[in-house]
C-alpha positions as CSV (number, residue, x, y, z in Angstrom):
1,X,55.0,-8.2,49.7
2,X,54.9,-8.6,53.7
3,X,55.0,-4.8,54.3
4,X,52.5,-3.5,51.9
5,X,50.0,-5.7,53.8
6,X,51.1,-4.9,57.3
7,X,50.6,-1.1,55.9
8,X,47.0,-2.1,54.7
9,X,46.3,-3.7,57.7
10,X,47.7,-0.6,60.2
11,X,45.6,1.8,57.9
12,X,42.8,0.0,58.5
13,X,43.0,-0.3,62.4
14,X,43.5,3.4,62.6
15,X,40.7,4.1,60.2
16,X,38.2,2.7,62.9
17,X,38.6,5.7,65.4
18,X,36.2,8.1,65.4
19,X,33.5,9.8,67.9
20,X,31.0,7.6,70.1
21,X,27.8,7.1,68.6
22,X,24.7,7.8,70.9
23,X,23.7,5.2,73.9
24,X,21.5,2.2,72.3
25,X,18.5,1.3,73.5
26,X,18.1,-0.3,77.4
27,X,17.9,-4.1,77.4
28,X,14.8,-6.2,77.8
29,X,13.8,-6.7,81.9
30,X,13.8,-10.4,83.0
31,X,17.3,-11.6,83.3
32,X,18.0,-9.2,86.3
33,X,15.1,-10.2,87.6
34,X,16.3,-13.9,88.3
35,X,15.3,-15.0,91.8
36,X,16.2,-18.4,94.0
37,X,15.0,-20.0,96.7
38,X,16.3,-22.9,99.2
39,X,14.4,-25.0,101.2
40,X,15.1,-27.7,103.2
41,X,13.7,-30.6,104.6
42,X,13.3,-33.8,107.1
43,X,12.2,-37.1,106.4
44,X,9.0,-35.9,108.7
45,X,8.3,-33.8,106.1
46,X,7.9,-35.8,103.2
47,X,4.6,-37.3,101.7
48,X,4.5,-41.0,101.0
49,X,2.5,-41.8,97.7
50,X,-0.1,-44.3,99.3
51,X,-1.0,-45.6,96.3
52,X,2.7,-46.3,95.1
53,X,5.7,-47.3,97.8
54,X,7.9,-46.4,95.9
55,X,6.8,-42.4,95.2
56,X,7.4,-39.8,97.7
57,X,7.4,-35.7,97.6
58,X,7.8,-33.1,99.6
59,X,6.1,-29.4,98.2
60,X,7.0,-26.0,99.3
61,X,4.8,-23.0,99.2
62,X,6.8,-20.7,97.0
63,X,4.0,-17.1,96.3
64,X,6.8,-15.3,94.0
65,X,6.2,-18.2,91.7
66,X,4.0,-16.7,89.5
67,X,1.7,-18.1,86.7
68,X,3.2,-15.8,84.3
69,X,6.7,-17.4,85.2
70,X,5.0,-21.1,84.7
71,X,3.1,-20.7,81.6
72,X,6.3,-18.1,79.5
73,X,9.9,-18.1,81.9
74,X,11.3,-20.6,83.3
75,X,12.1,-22.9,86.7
76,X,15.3,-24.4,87.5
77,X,16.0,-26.7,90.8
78,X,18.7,-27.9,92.3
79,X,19.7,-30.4,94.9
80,X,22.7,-30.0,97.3
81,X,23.9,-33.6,97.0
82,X,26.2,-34.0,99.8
83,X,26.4,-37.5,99.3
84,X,29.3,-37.0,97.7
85,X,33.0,-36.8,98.5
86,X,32.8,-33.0,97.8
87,X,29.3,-31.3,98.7
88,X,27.9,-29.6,95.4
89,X,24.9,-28.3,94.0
90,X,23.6,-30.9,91.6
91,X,20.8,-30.1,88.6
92,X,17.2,-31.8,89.0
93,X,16.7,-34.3,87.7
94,X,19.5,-36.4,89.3
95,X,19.6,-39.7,90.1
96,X,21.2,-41.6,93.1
97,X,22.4,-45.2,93.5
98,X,22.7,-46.9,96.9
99,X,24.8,-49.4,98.2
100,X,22.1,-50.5,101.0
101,X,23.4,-53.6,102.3
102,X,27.4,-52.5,102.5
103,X,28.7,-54.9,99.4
104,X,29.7,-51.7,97.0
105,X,27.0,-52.8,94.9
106,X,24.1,-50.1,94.1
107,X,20.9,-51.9,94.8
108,X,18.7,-48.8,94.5
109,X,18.2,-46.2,92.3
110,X,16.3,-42.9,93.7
111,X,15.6,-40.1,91.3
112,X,15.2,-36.7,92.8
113,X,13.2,-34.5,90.5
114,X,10.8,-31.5,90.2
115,X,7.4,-30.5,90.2
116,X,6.0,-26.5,89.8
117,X,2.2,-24.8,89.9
118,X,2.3,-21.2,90.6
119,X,2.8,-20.5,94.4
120,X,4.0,-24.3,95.0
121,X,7.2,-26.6,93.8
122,X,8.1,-30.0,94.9
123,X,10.5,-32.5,95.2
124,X,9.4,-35.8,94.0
125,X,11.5,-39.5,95.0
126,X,11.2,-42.3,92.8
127,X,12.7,-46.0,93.5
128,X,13.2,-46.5,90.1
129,X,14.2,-50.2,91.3
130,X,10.9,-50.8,92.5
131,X,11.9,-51.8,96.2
132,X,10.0,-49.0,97.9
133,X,11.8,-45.9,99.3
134,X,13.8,-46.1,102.5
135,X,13.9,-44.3,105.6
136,X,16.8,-41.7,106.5
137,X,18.8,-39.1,105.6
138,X,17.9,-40.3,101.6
139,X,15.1,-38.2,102.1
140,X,16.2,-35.4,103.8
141,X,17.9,-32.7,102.4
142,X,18.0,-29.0,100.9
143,X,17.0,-28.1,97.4
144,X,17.7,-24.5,95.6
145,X,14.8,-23.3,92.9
146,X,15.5,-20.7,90.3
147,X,13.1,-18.5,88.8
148,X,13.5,-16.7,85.9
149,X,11.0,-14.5,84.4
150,X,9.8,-14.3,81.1
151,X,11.3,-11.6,78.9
């Protein structure tokens, strides 16, 4: 019974050859269109929320950013967190803990995220432990954006 079905099933693989049909149609446009951006900054350049101590940003002007990219594509960030054992390129939002009085305890929690307008995006701190933000290289750093049209 085995070799009437391996038959069947050689038949059929050589039954598939024949000529190439015509070229299809090209693809939509966006995807090859994807563009980043990195920017980096210093604790001198961030913006302290006065009305909040525990809320700081830092905005980037960013003019390929467009307000057809906002309102139908798509805007991606990421953080180069090199905080860790192995530097690496960590998706917004992301949050960090801190050990800041040297127990191995994490006694703050900052969340990095992202804002976007067209022509701007930022990077917004949060002290989600309410203790306001502290000073140093927490707030320094470099940040990749990714823009992908629509389409």
């Amino acid at each position: 019974m085995k070799k009437p079905l391996y038959l069947i099933i050689i038949f059929l693989l050589m039954a598939c050859e024949g000529p190439t049909g015509p070229r299809g149609p090209s693809g939509t446009a966006g995807v090859a269109n994807i563009q980043s951006f990195e920017f980096e900054w210093t604790e001198d350049d961030v913006v302290y929320d006065e009305d909040d101590i525990n809320l700081a940003y830092v905005t980037f002007s960013l003019e390929e950013l467009t307000e057809s990219i906002v309102t139908n594509g798509a805007v991606q960030a990421y953080y180069y967190n090199d905080f860790v054992t192995s530097s690496l390129w960590q998706a917004l939002p992301y949050t960090r803990g801190i050990d800041d009085n040297g127990d191995q305890v994490i006694d703050v929690l900052i969340e990095f995220t992202y804002g976007f307008a067209a022509g701007e995006v930022s990077v917004i701190f949060y002290n989600s432990t309410g203790s306001g933000l502290i000073s140093g290289d927490v707030l320094a750093g470099k940040v990749r954006f990714v823009l992908i049209p629509p389409g």
